[in-house]
N, C-alpha and C positions, 0 to 999 in steps of 0.2 A: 487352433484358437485364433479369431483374427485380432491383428496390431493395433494402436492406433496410428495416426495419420499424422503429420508435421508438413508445414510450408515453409521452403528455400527458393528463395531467389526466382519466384513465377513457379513451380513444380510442388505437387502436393507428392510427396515420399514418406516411407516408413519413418517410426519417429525413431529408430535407433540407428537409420542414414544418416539425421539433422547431425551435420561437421559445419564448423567453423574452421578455416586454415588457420592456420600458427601466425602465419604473415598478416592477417588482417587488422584493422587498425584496428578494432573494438577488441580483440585480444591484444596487440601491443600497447596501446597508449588506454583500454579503458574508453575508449570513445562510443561510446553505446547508448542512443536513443531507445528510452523502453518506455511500455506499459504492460501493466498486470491487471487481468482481469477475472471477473468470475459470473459464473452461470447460476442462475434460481430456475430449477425448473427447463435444465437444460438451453435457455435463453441467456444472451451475455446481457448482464445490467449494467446501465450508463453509458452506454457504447459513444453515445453520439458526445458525451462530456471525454471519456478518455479520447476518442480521436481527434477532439478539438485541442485538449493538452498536447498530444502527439502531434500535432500540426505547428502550435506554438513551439515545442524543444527542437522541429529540424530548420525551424525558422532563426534558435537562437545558434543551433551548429553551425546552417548553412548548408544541410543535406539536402538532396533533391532526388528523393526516388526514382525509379525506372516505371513506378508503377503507379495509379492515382491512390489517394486515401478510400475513394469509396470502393475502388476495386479490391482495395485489401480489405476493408469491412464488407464486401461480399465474400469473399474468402476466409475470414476469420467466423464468419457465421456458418458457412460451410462445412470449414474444418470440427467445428464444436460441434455440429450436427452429427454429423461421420462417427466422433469420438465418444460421443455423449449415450452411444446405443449401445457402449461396452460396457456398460455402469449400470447398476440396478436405478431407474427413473427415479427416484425418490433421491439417488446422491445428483453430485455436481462436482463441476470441470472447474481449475484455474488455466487461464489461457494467459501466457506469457508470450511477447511480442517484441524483437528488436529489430534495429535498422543502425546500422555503421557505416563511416565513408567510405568502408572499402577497403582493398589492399593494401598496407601500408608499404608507399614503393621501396626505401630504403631496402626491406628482407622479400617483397614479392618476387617473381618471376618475372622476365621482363616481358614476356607472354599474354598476364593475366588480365583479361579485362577488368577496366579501371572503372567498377560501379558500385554503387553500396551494396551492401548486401544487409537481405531481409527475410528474418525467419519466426515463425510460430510455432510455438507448440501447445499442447496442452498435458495437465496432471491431476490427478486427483486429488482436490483435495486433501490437504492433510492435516486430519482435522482433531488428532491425537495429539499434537501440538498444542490447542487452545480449548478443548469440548470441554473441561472440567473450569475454565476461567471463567465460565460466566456464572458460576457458582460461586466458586471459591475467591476467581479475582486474580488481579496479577501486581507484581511487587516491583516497584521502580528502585534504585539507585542513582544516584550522580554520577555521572562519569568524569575524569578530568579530560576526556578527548572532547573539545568541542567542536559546534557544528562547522561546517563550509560558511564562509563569510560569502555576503552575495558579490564583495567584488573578486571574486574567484568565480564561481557563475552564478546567474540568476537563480535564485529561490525555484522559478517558474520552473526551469528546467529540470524534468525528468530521465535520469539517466542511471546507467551503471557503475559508475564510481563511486565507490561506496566502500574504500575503505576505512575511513574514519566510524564507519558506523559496525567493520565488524572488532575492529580495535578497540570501539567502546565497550562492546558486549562481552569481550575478553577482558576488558579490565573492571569491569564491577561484579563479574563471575569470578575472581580472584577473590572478593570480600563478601559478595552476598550469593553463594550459589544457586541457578538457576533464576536469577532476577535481571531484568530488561536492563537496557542500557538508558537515562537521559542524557540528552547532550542539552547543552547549554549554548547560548549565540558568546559569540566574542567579547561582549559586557556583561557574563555571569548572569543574563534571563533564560528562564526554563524556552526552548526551542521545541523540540523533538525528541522520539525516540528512534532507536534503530527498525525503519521499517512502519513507522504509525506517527501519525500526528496527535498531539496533547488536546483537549480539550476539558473544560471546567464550568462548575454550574457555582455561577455567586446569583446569593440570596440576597433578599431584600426586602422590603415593606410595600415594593410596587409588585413585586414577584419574580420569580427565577429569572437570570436570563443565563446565555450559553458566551462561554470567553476562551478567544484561542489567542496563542503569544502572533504578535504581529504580521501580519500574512507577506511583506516585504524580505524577512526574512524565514518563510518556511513554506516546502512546495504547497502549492494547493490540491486539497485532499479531495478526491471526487466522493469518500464517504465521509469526511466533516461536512462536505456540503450538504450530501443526503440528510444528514443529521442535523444541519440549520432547518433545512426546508419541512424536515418531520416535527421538529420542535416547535416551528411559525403556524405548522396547517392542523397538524393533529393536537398538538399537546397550546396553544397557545400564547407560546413563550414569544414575544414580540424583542426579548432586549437579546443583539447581539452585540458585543464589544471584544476590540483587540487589546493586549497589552502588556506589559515589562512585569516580572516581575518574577524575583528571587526566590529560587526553592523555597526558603524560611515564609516568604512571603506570600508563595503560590499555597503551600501548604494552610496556611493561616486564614487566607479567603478566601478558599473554595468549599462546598458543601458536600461537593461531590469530583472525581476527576474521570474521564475514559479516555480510552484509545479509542482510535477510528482506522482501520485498513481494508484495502479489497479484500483478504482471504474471510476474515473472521466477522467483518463489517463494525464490531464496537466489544470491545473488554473493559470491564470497570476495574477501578485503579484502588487497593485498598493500604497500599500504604509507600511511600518514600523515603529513602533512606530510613530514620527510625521513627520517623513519625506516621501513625495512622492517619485515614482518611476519613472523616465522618466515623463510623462505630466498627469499622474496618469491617466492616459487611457492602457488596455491593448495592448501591441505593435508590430509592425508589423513581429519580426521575431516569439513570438507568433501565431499572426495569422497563417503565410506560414505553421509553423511545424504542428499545429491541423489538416489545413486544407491539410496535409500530411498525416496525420495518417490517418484521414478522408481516401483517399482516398486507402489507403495502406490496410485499414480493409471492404472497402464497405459499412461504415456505417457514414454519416454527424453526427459525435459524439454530438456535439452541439444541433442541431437539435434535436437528437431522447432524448436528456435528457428534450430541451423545452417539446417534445411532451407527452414525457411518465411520465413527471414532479405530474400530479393530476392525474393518473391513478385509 
């Protein structure tokens, strides 16, 4: 049966070769420029938005590949090509992508060439994780871990450190099992969750528009964006607005709330801590947007995660 495929450091190798040393800095210090991607249709989407984020985080590190960006987005299409033929066509690839400075010299070899290092791989989706939320919905809690302040690092920055967000998910699994984590910014406003960006639909008398907590403090989301630009083109919705504002308070004027991430692209929010969302059924300007993208990528998103859910 053949393998799939993995990129290190220039060399396309078995993916159960892909090693990281012990000594590198993205294992000792966490220093690990990332993006996550995924494939419709055996195709990676937003490519040219994730490589520009990926350009912006080595610019706020200060890494300098050995390689160019488009050579590795020749190679990252490659690699998904290769990979994507072990999978019944109908499923799809997450393509995960990191870049670190290197060896960290303190524990390296004095040997070891002193370059980032940069690896790809890909997974199958895993789509038994979320195929039933788009149904059913998914349930937030507060966390008390809150998020990374930006003067720790920029919001912009896409990275691997990330333990503040498995801390959260361990602590409101304590009280609400099996419920996501919110973190909260440093002044008690709804930020993020572990892994997905918040969004909310406030209603009006001019008509919906779409609200995320302030983009200075939370990365920016390549599928919030998808989901501005589906909301402006397809559905209408001309009002975007940022802004503050307290769980009590998020709860209270929103109509509707979802997640937005690469694997699952959007999950509706049906209730936080103990309050319900709307009729705690996911709602209907949810449904229009899914069943938008649905159509925008050629793939009944929903559907292919029920199907490929016990693959």
């Amino acid at each position: 049966m053949q393998k799939p495929w993995a990129f290190l450091n220039g060399r396309m190798i078995p993916a159960d070769e892909l090693v990281v040393p012990a000594y590198d800095a993205g294992f000792v210090l966490g220093a690990t420029v990332s993006e996550q991607l995924r494939t419709f249709g055996g195709k990676l989407f937003e490519m040219e938005a994730h490589w520009s984020r990926l350009r912006r985080s080595l610019e706020i590190v200060g890494i300098e590949p050995h390689i160019t960006l488009d050579e590795l987005a020749t190679l990252a299409e490659e690699l998904v090509a290769a990979n994507h033929k072990l999978l019944d066509p109908a499923d799809d690839l997450g393509l995960s992508l990191f870049i670190t400075p290197g060896p960290y010299a303190t524990l390296a070899p004095p040997n070891v060439p002193r370059r980032p290092t940069i690896g790809m791989s890909t997974y199958p989706l895993p789509f038994h994780l979320w195929a039933e939320k788009y149904e059913r919905g998914e349930i937030l809690a507060t966390s008390t871990v809150r998020q990374v302040p930006p003067e720790s690092w920029p919001a912009e920055l896409k990275c691997r450190s990330r333990m503040h967000y498995y801390l959260a998910d361990q602590d409101v699994r304590q009280a609400v099992p099996g419920a996501r984590a919110l973190l909260l910014d440093r002044n008690g406003h709804v930020n993020e969750t572990s892994t997905a960006n918040v969004m909310g639909v406030m209603s009006s008398e001019s008509g919906p528009s779409l609200w995320t907590p302030q983009s200075v403090v939370t990365l920016p989301g390549i599928s919030q964006a998808a989901v501005r630009e589906l909301g402006r083109r397809e559905l209408g919705i001309l009002g975007d607005s940022e802004g503050d504002f307290s769980p009590d308070e998020f709860v209270r004027g929103m109509s509707e709330v979802f997640l937005t991430s690469t694997p699952f692209c959007m999950l509706p929010v049906v209730k936080l801590d103990d309050h319900t969302i709307g009729d705690g059924k996911p709602g209907p300007m949810f449904k229009k947007l899914l069943q938008a993208w649905s159509e925008e990528v050629g793939v009944d998103i929903a559907e292919q995660a029920r199907r490929f859910a016990n693959r």
